[in-house]
C-alpha positions as CSV (number, residue, x, y, z in Angstrom):
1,X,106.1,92.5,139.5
2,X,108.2,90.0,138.1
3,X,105.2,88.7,136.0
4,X,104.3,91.8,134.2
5,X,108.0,91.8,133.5
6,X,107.5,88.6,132.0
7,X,104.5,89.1,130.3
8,X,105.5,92.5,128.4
9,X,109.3,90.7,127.3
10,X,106.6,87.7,125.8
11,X,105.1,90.5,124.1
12,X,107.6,92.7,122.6
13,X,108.5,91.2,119.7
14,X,105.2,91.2,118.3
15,X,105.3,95.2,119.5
16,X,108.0,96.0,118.0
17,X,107.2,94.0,114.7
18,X,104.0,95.7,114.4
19,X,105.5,99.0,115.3
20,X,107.8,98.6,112.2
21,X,105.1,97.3,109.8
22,X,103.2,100.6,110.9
23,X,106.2,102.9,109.9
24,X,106.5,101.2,106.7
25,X,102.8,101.2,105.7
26,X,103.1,105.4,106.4
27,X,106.1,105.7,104.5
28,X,103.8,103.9,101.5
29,X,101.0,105.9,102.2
30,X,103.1,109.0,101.9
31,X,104.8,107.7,98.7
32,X,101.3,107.1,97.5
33,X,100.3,110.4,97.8
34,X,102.8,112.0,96.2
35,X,102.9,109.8,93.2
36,X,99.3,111.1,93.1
37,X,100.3,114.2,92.9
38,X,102.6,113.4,90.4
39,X,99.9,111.6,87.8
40,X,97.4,115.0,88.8
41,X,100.2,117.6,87.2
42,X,101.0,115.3,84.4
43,X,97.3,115.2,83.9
44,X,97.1,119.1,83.5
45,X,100.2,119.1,81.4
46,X,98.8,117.1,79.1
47,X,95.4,119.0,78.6
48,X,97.5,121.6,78.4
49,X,99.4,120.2,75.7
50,X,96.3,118.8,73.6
51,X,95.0,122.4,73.3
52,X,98.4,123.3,72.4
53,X,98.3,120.8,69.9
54,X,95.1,121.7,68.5
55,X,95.2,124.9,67.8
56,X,99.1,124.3,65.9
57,X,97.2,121.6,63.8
58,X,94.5,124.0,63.3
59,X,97.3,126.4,61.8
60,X,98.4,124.0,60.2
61,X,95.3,123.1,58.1
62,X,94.7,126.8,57.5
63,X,98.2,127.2,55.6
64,X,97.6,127.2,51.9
65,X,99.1,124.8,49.9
């Protein structure tokens, strides 16, 4: 008994450092995916904004002078 007690103290450092480098590398992931998000919706809103664009420049062009 006294050995397993042994054994999982020799062990828990390494646990709990890999424990913590697990809950950081989520916290990334999560980050990650929302910064994804992020660059998908500016994506739109700038297609959005092109056609936008076009069509004032097309306007534009059809003024007379």
């Amino acid at each position: 008994m006294a050995s397993i007690i042994s054994v999982f103290l020799g062990w828990l450092p390494l646990i709990v450092i890999l424990l913590i480098i697990f809950i950081v590398l989520r916290r990334y992931a999560a980050r990650a995916d929302e910064m994804a998000e992020v660059c998908r919706k500016n994506t739109e809103a700038i297609k959005a904004n092109t056609e936008v664009l076009k069509a004032v420049l097309a306007n534009l062009e059809k003024r007379p002078k």
